[in-house]
N, C-alpha and C positions, 0 to 999 in steps of 0.2 A: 418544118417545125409544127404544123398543124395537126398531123397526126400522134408524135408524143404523146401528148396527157389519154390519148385513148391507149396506146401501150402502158405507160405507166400505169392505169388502171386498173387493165387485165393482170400486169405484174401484180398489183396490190390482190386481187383478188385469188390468185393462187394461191398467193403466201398464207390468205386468211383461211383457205379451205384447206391449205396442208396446214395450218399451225390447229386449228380446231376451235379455238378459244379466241381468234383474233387481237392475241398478246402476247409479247417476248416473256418468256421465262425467267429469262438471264436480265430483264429491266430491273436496276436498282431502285430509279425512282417511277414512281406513277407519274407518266405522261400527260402534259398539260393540253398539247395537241395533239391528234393523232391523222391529222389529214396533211395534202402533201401541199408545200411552200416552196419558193426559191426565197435565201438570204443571200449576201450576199458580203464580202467583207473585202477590203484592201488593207492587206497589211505591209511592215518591210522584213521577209522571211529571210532575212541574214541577221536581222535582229534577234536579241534575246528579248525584247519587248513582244518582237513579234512572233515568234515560234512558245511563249506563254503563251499568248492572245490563241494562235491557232488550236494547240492541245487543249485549251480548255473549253472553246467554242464547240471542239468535237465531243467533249465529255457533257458537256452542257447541249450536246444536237441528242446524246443517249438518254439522259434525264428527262428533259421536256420533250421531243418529238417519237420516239419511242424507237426502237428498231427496227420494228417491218414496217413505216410509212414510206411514205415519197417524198419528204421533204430533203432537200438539197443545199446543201454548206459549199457554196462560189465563195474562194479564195483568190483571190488575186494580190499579186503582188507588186507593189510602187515602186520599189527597186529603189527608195530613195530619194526618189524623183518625184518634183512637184508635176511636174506635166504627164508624165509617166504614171502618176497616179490616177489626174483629172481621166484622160486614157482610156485606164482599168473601170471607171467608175461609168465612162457612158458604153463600154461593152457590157458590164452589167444589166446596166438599165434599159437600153435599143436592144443589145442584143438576143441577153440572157433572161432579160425581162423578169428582174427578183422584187418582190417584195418589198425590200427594207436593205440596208445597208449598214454592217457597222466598220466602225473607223472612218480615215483613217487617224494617223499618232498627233500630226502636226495642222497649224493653224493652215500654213501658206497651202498644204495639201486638202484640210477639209475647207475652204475657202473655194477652191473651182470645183470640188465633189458637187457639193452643194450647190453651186450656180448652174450647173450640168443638169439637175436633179429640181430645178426650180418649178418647168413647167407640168412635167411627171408629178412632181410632189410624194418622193419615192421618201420615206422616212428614213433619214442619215442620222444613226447614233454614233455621235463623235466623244472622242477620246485626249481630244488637245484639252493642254492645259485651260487655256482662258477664252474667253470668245466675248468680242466687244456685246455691249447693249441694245446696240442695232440691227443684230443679227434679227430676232425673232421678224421684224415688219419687212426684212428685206428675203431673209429666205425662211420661209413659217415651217417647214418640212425637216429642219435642222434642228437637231435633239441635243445637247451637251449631255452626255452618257456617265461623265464623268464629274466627281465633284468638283468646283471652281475652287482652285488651289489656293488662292491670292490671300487667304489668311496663314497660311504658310511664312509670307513674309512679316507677319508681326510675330511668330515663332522666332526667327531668327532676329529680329532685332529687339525678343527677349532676350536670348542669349547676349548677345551683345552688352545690352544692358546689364545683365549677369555680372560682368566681369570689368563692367565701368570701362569700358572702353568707348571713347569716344567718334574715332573717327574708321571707316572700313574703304578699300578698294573694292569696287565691283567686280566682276569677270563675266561676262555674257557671249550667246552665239547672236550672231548678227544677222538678226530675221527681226520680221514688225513685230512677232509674237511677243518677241521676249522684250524689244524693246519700247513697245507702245503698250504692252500688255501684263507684264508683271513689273516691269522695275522698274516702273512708276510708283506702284503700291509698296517696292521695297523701300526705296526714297522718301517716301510719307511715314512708313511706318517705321524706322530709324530716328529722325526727327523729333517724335515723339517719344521718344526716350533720349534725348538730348544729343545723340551721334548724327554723324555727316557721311556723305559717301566725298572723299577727298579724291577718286577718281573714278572714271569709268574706263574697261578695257573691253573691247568688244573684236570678238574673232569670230572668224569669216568660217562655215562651214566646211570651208574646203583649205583653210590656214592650214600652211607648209610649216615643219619643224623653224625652219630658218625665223620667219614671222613670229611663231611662236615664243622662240629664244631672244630675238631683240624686243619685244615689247616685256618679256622676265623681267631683260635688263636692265631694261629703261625704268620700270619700277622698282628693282633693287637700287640702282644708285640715285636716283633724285625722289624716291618716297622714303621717310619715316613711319610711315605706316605698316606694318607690317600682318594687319585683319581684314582675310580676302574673306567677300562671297562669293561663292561660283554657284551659276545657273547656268549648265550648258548641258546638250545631250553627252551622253554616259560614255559614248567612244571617243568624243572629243575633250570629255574631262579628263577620259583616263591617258590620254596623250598628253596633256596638261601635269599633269602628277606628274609623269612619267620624267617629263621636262625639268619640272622644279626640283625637282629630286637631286636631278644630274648638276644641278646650278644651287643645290646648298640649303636651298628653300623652304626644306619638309625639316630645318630641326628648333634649334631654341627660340624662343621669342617669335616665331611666327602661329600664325591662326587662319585654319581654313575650315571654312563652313560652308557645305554643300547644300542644295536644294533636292528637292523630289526626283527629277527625272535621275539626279545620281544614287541620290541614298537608297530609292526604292528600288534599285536593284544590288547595293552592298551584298545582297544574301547569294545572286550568281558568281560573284568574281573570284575568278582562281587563285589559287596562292601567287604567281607569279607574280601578278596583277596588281593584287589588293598589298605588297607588300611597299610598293611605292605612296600609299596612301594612308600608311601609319599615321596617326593622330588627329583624325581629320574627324572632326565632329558635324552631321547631319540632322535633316531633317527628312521624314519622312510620311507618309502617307498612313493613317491607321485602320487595322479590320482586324475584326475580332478572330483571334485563330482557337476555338471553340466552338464545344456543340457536336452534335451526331453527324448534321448536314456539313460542315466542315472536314471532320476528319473522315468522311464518306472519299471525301473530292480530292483534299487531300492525298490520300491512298492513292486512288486512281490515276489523279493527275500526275503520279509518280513514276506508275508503272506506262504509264503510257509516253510518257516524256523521255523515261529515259530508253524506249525499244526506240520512238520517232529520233532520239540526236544524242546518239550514243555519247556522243565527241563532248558534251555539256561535263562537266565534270558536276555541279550543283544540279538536284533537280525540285530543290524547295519551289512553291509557286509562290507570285509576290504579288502587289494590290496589279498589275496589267493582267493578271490571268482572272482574278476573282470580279474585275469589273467586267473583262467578257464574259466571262460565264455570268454575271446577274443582266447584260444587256440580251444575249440570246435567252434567257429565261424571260424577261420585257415582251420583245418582240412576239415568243408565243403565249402570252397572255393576250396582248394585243389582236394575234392572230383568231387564238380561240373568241373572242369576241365578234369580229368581222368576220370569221368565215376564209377558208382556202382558199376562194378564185378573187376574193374583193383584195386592196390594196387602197394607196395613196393616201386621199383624205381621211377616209374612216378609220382605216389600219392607224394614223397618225395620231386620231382622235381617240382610240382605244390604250394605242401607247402610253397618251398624256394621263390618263386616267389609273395607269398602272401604281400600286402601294402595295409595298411588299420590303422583310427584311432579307437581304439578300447577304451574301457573303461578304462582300464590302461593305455592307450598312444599309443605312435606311434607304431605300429608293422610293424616290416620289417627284413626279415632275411638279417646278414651278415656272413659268413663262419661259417654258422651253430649257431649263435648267433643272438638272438633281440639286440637290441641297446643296449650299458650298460645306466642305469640310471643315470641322470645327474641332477636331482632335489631330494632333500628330506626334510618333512617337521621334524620341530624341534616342540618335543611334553613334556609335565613337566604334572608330575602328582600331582595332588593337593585335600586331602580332599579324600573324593570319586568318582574322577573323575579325567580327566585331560584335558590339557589348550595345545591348538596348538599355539605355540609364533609364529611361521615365517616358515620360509624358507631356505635353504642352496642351493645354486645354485655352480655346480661344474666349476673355472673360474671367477664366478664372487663375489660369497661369501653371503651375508646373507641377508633378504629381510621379510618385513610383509607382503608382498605379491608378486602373480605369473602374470604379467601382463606386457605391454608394456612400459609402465613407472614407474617403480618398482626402486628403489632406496635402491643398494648395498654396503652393509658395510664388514670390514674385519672382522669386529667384531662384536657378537652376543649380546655386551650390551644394543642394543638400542633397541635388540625386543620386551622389556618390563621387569616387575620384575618375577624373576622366585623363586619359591617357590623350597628354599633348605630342606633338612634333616632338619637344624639348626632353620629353621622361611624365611622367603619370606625376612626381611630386614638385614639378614645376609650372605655375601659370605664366601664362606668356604678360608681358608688358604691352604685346602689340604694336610694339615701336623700337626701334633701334638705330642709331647712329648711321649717317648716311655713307656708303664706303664711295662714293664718288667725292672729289674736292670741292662743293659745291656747296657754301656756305650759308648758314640763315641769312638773310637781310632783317637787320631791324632796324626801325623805323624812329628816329629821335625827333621831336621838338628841336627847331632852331631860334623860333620863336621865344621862348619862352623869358618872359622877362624878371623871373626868380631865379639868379644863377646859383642860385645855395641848392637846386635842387636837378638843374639840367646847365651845364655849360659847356657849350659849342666855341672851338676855340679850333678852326681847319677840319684837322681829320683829330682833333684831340676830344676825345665826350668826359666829361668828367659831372660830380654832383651827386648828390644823395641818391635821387633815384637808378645812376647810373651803377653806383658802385652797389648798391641793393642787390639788382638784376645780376651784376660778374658773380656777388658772394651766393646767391643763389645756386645760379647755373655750377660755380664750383663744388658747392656741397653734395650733387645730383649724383648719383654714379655714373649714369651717362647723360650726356647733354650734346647735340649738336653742334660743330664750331659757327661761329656766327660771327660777324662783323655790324658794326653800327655806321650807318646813312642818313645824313640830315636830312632833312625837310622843309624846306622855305614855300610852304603854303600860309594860310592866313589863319585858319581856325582846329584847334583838333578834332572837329567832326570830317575835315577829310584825312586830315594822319592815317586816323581809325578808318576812312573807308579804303587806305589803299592795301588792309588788307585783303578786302572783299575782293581788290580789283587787282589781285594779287602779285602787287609789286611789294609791298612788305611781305616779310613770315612773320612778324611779330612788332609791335612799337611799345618802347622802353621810355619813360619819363614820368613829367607833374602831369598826366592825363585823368582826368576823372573819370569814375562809374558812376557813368548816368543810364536808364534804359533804352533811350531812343537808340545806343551805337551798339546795342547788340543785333542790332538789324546786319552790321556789319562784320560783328567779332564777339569775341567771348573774353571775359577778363580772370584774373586771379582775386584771390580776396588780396582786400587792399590792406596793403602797405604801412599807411600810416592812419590817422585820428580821420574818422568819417564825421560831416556836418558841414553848415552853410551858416555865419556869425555875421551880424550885424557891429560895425565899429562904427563910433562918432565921434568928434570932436568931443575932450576934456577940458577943465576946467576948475579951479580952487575953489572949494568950496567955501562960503562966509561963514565966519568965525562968530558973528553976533547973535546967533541962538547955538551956538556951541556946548551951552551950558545943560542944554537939554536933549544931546545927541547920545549920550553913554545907553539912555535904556530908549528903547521901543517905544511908541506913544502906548502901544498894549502892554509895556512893562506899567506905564508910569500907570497907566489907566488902573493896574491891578495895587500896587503899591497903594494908589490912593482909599481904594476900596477896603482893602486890608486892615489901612491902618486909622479909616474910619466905623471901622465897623468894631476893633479889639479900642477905642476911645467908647464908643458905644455900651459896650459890655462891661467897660471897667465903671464907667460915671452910675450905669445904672444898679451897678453891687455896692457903688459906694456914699450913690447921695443922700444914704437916711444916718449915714454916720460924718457928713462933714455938710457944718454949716453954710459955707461957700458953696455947695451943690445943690442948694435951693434958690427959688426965685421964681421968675415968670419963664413963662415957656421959652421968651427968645434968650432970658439971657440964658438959662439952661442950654438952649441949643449951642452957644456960642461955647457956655464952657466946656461941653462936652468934646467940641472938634476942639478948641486948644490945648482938652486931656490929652488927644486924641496926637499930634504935631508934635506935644512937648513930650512923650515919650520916645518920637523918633528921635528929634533932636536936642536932648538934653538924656544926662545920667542923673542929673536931679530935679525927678521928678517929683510930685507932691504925694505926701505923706499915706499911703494904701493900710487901711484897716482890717480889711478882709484877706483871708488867706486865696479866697479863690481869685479874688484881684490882681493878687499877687502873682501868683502861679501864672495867670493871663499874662500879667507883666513883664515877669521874666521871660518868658520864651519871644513876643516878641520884642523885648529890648535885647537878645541877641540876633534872632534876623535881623533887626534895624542893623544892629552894628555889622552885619556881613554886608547889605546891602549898601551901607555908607561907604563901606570901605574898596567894593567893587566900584562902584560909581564915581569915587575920586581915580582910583587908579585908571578908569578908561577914559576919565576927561582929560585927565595927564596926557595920555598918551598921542588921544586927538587934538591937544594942542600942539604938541613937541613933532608930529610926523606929517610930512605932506599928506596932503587926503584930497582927490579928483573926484568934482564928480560929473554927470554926464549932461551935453547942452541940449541932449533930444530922447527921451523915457523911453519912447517907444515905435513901432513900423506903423501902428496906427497913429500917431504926431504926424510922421513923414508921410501920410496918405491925405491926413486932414490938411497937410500945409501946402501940398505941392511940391512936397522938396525933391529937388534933383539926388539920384543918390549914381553908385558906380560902382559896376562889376568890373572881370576880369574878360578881357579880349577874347572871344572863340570860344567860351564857353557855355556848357547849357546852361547861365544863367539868363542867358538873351531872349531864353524863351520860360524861365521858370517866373523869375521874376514878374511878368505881366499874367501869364495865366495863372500861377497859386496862389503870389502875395500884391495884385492886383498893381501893380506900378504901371503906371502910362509910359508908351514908348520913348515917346517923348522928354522924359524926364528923366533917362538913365542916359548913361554918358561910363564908357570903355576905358579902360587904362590897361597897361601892360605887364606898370611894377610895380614896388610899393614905393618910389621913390616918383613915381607917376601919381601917386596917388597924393602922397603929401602933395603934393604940387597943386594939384586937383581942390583938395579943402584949403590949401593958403591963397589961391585964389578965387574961394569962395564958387567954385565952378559946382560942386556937390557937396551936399548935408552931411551925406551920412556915405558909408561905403558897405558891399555885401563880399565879402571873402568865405572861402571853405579855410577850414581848419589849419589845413598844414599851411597856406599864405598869412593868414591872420597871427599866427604864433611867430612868423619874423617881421610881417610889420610893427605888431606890440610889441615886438625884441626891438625896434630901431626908434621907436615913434613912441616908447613908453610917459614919458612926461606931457604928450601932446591929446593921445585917445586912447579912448577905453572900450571893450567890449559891451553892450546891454544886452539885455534881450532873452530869449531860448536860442538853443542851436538847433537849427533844424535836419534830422537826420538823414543826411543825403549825400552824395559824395564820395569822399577818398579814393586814394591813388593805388590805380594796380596797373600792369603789366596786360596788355593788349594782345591775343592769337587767335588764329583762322576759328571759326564755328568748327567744334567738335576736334581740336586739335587735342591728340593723344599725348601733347606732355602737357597738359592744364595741370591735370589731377597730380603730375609730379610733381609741377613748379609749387604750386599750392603746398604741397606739405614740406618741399625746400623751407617755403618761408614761414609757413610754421614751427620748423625747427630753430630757424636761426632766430625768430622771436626768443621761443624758449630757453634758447643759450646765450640770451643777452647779446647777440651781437646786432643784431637791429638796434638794440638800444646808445650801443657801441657809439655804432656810423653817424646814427639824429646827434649825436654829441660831439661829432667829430665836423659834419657836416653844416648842422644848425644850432650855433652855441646861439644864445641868447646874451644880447650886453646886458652888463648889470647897467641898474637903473636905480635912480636914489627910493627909498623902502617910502612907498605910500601905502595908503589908506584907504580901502575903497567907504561903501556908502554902507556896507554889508556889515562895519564892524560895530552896530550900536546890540546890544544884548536885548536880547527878549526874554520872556517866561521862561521858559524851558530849562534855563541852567537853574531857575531859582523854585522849581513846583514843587520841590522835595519841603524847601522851605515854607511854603505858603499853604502846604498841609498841612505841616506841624504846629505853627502857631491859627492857623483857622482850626484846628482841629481841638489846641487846647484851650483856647475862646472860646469854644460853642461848648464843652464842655462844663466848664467852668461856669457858663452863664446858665447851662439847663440846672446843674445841681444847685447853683443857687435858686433857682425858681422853683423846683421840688421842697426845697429847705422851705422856702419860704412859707410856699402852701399847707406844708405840712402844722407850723408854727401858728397860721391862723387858723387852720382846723382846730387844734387844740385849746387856744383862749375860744373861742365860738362853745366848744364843748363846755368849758368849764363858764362862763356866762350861765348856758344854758342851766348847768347844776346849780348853781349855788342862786337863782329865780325860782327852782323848783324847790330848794331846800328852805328857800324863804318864804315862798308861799304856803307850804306846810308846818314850817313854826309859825305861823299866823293862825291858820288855820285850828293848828292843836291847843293855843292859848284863847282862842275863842269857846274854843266847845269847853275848856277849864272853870273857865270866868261862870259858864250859865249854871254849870252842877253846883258852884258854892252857893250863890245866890237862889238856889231852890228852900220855900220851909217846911219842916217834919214838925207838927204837935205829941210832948210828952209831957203830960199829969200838968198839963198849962203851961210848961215852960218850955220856951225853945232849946231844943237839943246843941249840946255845945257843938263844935264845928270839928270832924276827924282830922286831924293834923296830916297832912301830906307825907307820904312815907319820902 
């Protein structure tokens, strides 16, 4: 072997003295390297995974190494074989002594690749799906070549989601890979869209038809489930279809959703093939099929694919060709950095350094990892062929296309119609009646010490919640047959966990939704009136301030106000015209509030002079008289009818006193009570019925009692002359119908009873079931009247009293402006006839001399 590299040299250097120029001609792409390498690659060449991987590698050895180098494409093949591959992978490395290595497909196979390749440190670009965390510190040489799939499975339990389906069967190959390494991540990301996997089915690599066909069976007759996912390799899925097919499995109401290693190769399968797998919706791996450098490879990869395997009927390439071709385009990047003769460490380190968009995507190493993939397209096989609907974008959600303006849904109904098992215009239910005899169990209360609601009477279930759950289940168009199973535990928090611990399929009774038992189960919406009520001991109320119960203290408060204020306004329009409405300030004030009284109570009132008085007067001497007449008719009434009222106001009373009070046996009151509404352990005390309970307050054992709603409405039916309800209801409670997490007939039973609400027959049964005794007609505390029936009133006459009182006071003022005025004139008019008979007086008394004699006096015109 030591003299090679020097033949190979002189090889190299003929070719470059006969080619002239030292380059291929015929090279499509400019060469990244041009110096000679060994790579090296283990694939499984009976594969269509692996006869991809190979043609493209060879089309990707033209592009980047060019055609007259020395570099060399070592294939080897695994045959399938985990040890058989480990094998192939140290003849490479001892013997063949290559550079780098890619593949191979599978973990359990790159797993000893790798440990083989540890002290070498020969850089292994792998192509398995997932590869734990620990990889990088235990083997550093070990590249993930390929995107980390694992968000794939929140692809699929969007779908899921999609379609409200709650609960799916898994189907996996029985290797750690799949089962330490994706369906965990399926199982979480399920969950989080409120679905369950109700089982796991795991087959063995080398599963015989026989194995195959009873484990079909076993989940066609004891599962209702009927939404598989399958993760398996592609020759063992399609032996899978193949099966279900012949067992009935691929039509109505069922749903199967495939993963990567199957969808990503839909585009090779022959008709013969792909027609056993009508309906089956996918997911798959995405890369861009565009661009120059794409339809370059394309082309080629065509013509070369189909001279290398004639027999392929498909020779589309699919995401396994396009990631070999970007990992041998890596590797001589890498190479071109280090150099021909260097390898291991450096080569590794030039690898990790590689950035580039490659045919697959982005390539860029992170701790030993390409990017995980974050797009996958959504594929539905139909006919002979299959239909790409859209897109799942990881974040954003679901899209008919990949692009800048791409418009995301959470939901994948709008990608178009998708062609089920059942016919393209039918969506599956997901569930279907079990064709084996093998009945629900459901889970009753024996307990329970409200028989108007659960009664256990042998094998007889009868009671409101029972007969609910049959008119349900009857209106459903399918429903599983079911039989009912007592219970003689002590609390319904384990009723409810024996579904978890799955001896119930379902528990039917007075069971409340509370959150803690979803740890164990899922509920329907409830059934009847939600809430948690406070009852106390009643009591007659005293008759001796009876007279002041008809209105509100806020009625009387305003009453007063009212009809001191229109006393007010009438005294002061009319005290300068009645002599009884003068005096000293007190008696004034005295007369005015007696104005004020004797117009409620009296039609003859005293003599009104003014018209605005008047007008004041009339409107409230007809309020007066509506409010008289109100107030006698509701003292009537509260004399003539029993009236209760309550011996303890409020939960803070019963906090401040100490008082013992008493819930209902087994339930989350045992725990709500101390932590919400702060009750000490100590002071609560259990009962079972309501006839438990009277017993309870008659001997004084507890104050006060806490019922939910649908208990409280037959104790007040039985116990009405004795307690009364106080308080708020606290919204929490009511009664529903108990199934497994993610059980796929929730969503039915739910709109069951929706219906039969709507159609009045719920209301039917509560009337059938929980009549209410009559009870002699009381009074509560609630029926004394407030303001509100009367503010239409107390507008109107406030409004014509303040009216009334302003225009008299404009009047008024106006009235002494005017005398002010005239004062004023007739002081001016006086002091100028003063004036003018003075200056009179001086002119006549002036003397004029004429011829000695005074001039007689000119008479005044």
């Amino acid at each position: 072997m030591g003299t090679l590299p020097h033949a190979f040299s002189l090889f190299a250097l003929i070719l470059l003295l006969t080619s002239g120029t030292g380059a291929d001609q015929s090279t499509k792409t400019q060469a990244i390297f041009k110096g000679s390498a060994r790579i090296g690659a283990i694939v499984d060449t009976s594969s269509r995974i692996g006869k991809e991987e190979i043609v493209a590698m060879e089309v990707a050895k033209e592009d980047f190494y060019g055609f007259g180098n020395l570099t060399f494409l070592l294939i080897n093949d695994s045959q399938k074989d985990t040890i058989h591959a480990a094998l192939e992978a140290k003849d490479l490395i001892d013997t063949r002594q290559v550079q780098a290595i890619i593949g191979p497909q599978t973990w359990e196979e790159v797993s000893l690749v790798a440990e083989i390749a540890r002290e070498t440190q020969v850089p292994i670009l792998s192509f398995a799906d997932t590869a734990p965390e620990w990889v990088s510190e235990r083997w550093p040489s070990l590249l993930q070549a390929s995107p980390d799939k694992r968000a794939q499975m929140k692809a699929v339990a969007a779908i899921v989601q999609s379609w409200n389906w709650h609960q799916v069967i898994v189907i996996y190959e029985d290797t750690d890979s799949s089962a330490r390494g994706v369906i965990p991540h399926l199982h979480d990301a399920l969950r989080e869209v409120n679905s369950e996997v109700s089982q796991y089915v795991a087959f063995s690599p080398f599963a015989s038809s026989d194995s195959m066909s009873k484990e079909l069976e076993n989940i066609k007759s004891k599962q209702y489930c009927r939404v598989f996912v399958v993760h398996l390799p592609f020759k063992l899925a399609v032996r899978l279809f193949e099966m279900a097919k012949k067992m009935e499995m691929m039509k109505k109401d069922y749903v199967w959703i495939t993963t990567d290693p199957i969808t990503s190769l839909v585009h090779s399968i022959n008709a013969s093939v792909i027609s056993s797998m009508k309906g089956i919706l996918g997911v798959r791996s995405y890369f861009p099929k565009r661009g120059q450098h794409f339809e370059n490879f394309n082309q080629r990869f065509r013509t070369r694919f189909s001279r290398k395997y004639p027999q392929e009927e498909k020779k589309e390439p699919g995401i396994y060709a396009v990631q070999a071709y970007d990992a041998m385009r890596t590797i001589a990047l890498g190479l071109n950095k280090a150099g021909s003769k260097r390898g291991g460490k450096e080569l590794l380190e030039n690898i990790l350094d590689a950035d580039f968009n490659g045919l697959s995507g982005k390539v860029k190493f992170k701790n030993q990892n390409v990017a995980a993939a974050e797009i996958f397209q959504i594929v539905n096989v139909i006919g002979t062929g299959h239909n790409e609907l859209g897109y799942w974008s990881n974040g954003l959600g679901f899209s008919e296309n990949i692009h800048e303006n791409s418009i995301y849904n959470l939901s994948m109904i709008d990608l178009g119609q998708v062609y089920w098992p059942g016919g393209p215009r039918y969506t599956p239910r997901g569930w279907t009646a079990l064709t084996s005899a093998k009945r629900l169990r459901i889970g009753v209360p024996s307990f329970s010490g409200y028989k108007e609601y659960v009664k256990v009477e042998g094998t007889n279930f009868s009671g409101f919640s029972i007969e609910v759950f049959k008119t349900t289940a009857a209106s459903m168009p399918i429903f599983p047959p079911y039989e009912f199973h007592d219970f003689n535990g002590s609390t319904y928090d384990e009723l409810v966990e024996q579904i978890h611990l799955k001896k119930f399929d379902a528990v039917v009774g007075d069971v409340e939704i509370v959150s803690s038992r979803y740890e164990y189960a899922e509920f329907t919406n409830p059934y009847t009136e939600t809430g948690l009520v406070l009852v106390v001991p009643a009591r007659s109320s005293s008759k001796a301030w009876s007279f002041v119960k008809p209105f509100t203290p806020t009625m009387w408060v305003l009453i007063s106000v009212i009809t001191v204020y229109n006393g007010f306004v009438v005294w002061w329009i009319e005290r300068k015209h009645c002599d009884e409405l003068q005096g000293s300030i007190t008696t004034q004030i005295g007369i005015m509030i007696w104005l004020s009284f004797n117009t409620l109570f009296s039609l003859n009132g005293p003599k009104l002079h003014s018209n605005l008085s008047r007008m004041s007067g009339v409107v409230w001497l007809f309020v007066a008289l509506i409010i008289i007449q109100t107030y006698t008719a509701n003292l009537t009434s509260m004399l003539t009818v029993q009236r209760l009222e309550p011996t303890i106001l409020s939960v803070e009373e019963l906090l401040n006193s100490n008082a013992k009070v008493g819930y209902c046996t087994g339930s989350y009151m045992e725990r709500y009570l101390p932590e919400v509404l702060k009750f000490k352990s100590e002071n609560m005390r259990y009962f079972r019925s309501a006839e438990s309970y009277a017993e309870g307050f008659r001997v004084k054992n507890i104050s006060a009692a806490f019922l939910g709603t649908p208990y409280a409405k037959i104790f007040l039916a039985k116990y009405c002359n004795s307690f009364i309800q106080i308080g708020p209801t606290y919204k929490i409670g009511g009664f529903g119908f108990a199934f497994p997490r993610g059980s796929p007939l929730l969503a039915s039973v739910n709109e069951a009873l929706l219906k039969i609400s709507e159609n009045g027959t719920l209301q039917e049964l509560e009337k059938t079931w929980i009549t209410p005794q009559k009870c002699p007609e009381m009074q509560s505390e609630s029926s004394s009247l407030g303001p509100s029936g009367f503010r239409v009133l107390f507008f109107i006459t406030g409004g014509t009293t303040t009216i009334a009182f302003v225009i008299y006071v404009c009047r008024s003022n106006l009235v002494r402006h005017k005398n002010i005025r005239g004062i004023i004139s007739a002081v001016l008019l006086k002091r100028w006839y003063s004036l003018s008979r003075r200056f009179t007086g001086r002119v006549a008394n002036a003397e004029i001399p004429t011829n000695g004699f005074p001039e007689a006096p000119v008479p005044l015109a």
